[in-house]
ROBAFI-54346 format. One line per 3 residues: number of its first residue (from 1); for each residue y, x, z of C-alpha. Coordinates in steps of 0.001 Angstrom, whole numbers, plus 500000, padded with zeros to 6 digits. Layout:
ROBAFI-54346
NUM = Y/X/Z  ...
***
This chain:
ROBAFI-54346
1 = 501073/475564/491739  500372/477881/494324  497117/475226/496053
4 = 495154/476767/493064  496437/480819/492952  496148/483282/494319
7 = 498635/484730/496275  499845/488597/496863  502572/490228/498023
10 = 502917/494387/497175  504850/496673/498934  506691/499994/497767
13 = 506392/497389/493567  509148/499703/491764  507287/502173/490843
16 = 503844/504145/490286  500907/502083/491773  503147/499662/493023
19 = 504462/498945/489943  501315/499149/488099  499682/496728/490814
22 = 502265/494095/489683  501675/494303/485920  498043/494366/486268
25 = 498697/491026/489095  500798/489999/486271  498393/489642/483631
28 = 495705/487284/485931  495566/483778/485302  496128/481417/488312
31 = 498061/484404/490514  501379/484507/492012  502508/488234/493297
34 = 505735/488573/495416  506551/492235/494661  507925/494195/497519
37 = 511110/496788/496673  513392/498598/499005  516384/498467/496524
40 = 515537/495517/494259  518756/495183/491769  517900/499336/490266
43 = 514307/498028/490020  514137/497742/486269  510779/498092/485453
46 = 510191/495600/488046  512374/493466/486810  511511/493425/483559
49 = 508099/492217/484502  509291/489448/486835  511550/488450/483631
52 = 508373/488596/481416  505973/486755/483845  508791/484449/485816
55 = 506091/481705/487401  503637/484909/488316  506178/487732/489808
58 = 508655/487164/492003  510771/490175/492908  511994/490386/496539
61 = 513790/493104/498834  510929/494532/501314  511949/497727/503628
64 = 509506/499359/505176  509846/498841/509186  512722/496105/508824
67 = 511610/493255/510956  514010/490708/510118  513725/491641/506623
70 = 509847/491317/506474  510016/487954/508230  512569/486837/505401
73 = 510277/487804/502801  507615/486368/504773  509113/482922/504722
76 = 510597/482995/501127  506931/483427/500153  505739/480223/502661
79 = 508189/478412/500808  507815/479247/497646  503905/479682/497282
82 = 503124/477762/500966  500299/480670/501129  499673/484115/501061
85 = 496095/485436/500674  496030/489345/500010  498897/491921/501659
88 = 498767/495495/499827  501094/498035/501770  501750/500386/499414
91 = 505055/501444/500493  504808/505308/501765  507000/508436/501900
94 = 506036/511893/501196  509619/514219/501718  508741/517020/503543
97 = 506482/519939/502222  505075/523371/504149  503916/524308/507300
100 = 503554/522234/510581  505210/524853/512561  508051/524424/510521
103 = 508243/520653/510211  511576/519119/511664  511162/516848/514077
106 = 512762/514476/512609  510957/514306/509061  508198/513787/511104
109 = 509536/510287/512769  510314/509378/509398  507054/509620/508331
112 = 505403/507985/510719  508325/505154/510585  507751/504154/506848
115 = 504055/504994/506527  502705/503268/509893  505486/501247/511869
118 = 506178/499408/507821  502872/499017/507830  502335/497784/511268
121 = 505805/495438/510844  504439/494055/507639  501181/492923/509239
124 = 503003/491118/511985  505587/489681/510026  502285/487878/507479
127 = 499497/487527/510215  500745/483824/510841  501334/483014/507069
130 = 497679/485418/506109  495967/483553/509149  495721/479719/507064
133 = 493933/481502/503923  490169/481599/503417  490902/485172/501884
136 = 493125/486999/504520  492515/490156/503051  495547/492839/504169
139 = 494960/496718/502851  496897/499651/503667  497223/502317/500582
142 = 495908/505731/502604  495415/509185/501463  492734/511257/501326
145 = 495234/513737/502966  495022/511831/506303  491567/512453/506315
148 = 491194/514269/509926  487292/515555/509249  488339/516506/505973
151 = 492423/516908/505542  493090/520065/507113  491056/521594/504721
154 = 491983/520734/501612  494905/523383/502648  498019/521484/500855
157 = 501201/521804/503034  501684/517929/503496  502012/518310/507067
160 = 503919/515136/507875  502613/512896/505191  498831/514236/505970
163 = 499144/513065/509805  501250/509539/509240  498402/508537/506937
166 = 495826/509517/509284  497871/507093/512302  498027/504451/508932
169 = 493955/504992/508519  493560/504109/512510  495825/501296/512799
172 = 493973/499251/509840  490462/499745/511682  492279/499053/514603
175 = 493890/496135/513234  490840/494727/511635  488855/495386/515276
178 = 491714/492967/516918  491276/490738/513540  487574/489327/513089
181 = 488256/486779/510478  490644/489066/508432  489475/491840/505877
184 = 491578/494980/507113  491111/498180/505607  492638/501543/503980
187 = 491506/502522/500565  492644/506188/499144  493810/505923/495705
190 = 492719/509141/494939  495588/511556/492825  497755/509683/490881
193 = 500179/511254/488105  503223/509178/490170  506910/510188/490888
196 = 505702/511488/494813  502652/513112/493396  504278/515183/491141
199 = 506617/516289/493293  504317/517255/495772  502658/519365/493093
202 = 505931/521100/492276  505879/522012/495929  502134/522864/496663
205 = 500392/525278/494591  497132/524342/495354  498338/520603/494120
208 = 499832/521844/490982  495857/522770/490199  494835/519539/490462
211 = 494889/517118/487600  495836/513529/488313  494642/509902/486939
214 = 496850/507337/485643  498118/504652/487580  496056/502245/485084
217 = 493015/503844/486616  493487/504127/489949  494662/500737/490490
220 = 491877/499774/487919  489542/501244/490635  491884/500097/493667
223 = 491435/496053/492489  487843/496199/492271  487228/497155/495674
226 = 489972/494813/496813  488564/492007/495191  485090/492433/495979
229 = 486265/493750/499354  484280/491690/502842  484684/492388/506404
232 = 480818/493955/505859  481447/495966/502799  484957/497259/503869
235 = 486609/495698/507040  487382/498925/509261  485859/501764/507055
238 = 487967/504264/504796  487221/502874/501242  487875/504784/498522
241 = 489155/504148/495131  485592/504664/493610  484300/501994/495555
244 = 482564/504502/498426  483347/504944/501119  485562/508026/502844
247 = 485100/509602/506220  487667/509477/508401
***
């Protein structure tokens, strides 16, 4: 079955773009999607989908920085697909909201544990599995946020989230430097009406300001770069969700 698919796997799949990445995966002919959840069993919508589309989604426990738990998922995918072709780490945290100066210490490891080290575990737990496909494409959801030339001046008081997505922006171009034949890159997803997102606007005024499109579209947007994604048009560089490209 799985000779003639293609295969994904989708971190952070219970909810928002996660989610939405799986029903949209869902609906392709000739795709299998292994969908990525921290607490899989409370996952309903997830569920529900893998109940809907049982040869096509295929629901399995992912947490972000787990080694042994990657490498599980890792292998439950080699044996139940034999392949895996494109890795979207969309798992991310965004908990902490105001100043820098005020930022625990703490909150700040966090951040940086779940948004880079679960993306950096999840790339070496797949690289041998990702390394037989002619695809091999592996992309890390960013944020416009961990933008360094333009971040700081958007002003919103995402301190901790803003710099772990900038570290998450330089380890895919680092990754795809170390990783010729792979297709590495971040891709910002631009401001999605999600659970974190709207929570961050109750907590930022200047978010609260700004409107937000639907998961539908941004992962709409997000799948047409992906699939038309080469190491030329987007290895290393800081796509965006409208298909240009963002500077760092």
């Amino acid at each position: 079955m799985a000779s003639s698919s293609t295969v994904y796997l989708v971190s952070g799949a219970n909810r928002g773009i996660g989610l939405e990445f799986i029903n949209t995966l869902a609906r392709r002919p000739n795709t299998i999607v292994f969908a990525g959840a921290r607490n899989p069993s409370v996952a309903i919508d997830l569920n529900t989908l893998a109940a809907k589309y049982p040869d096509r989604v295929h629901v399995v426990q992912l947490v972000s920085g787990e080694k042994e738990g990657n490498a599980r998922v890792i292998e439950k995918i080699k044996q139940t697909a034999g392949r895996l072709d494109v890795v979207i780490a969309n798992a991310g945290i965004c908990q902490w909201m105001g100043p820098l100066v005020e930022a625990p210490a703490e909150t700040m490891t966090e951040h940086f544990n779940v948004n880079v080290v679960g993306t950096l575990v999840l790339f070496q737990a797949a690289y041998s599995l990702m390394k037989a496909s002619p695809t091999k494409k592996f992309v890390a959801i960013g944020a416009g946020a961990g933008s360094i030339s333009r971040g700081p001046d958007f002003g919103y008081v995402l301190g901790p989230y803003a710099c772990s997505k900038a570290a998450e922006h330089f380890l895919a171009k680092k990754l795809q430097f170390e990783n010729e034949d792979f297709v590495i890159f971040p891709i910002c997803p631009g401001r999605v009406v999600t659970d974190m997102y709207g929570n961050a606007q109750a907590n930022d005024p200047l978010l609260a300001k700004e409107p937000g499109k639907t998961p539908e579209e941004s992962v709409r947007g997000l799948m047409a770069v992906i699939d038309n994604a080469t190491r030329e048009n987007a290895g290393g560089k800081f796509m965006d969700v409208s298909g240009g490209i963002n500077e760092w």
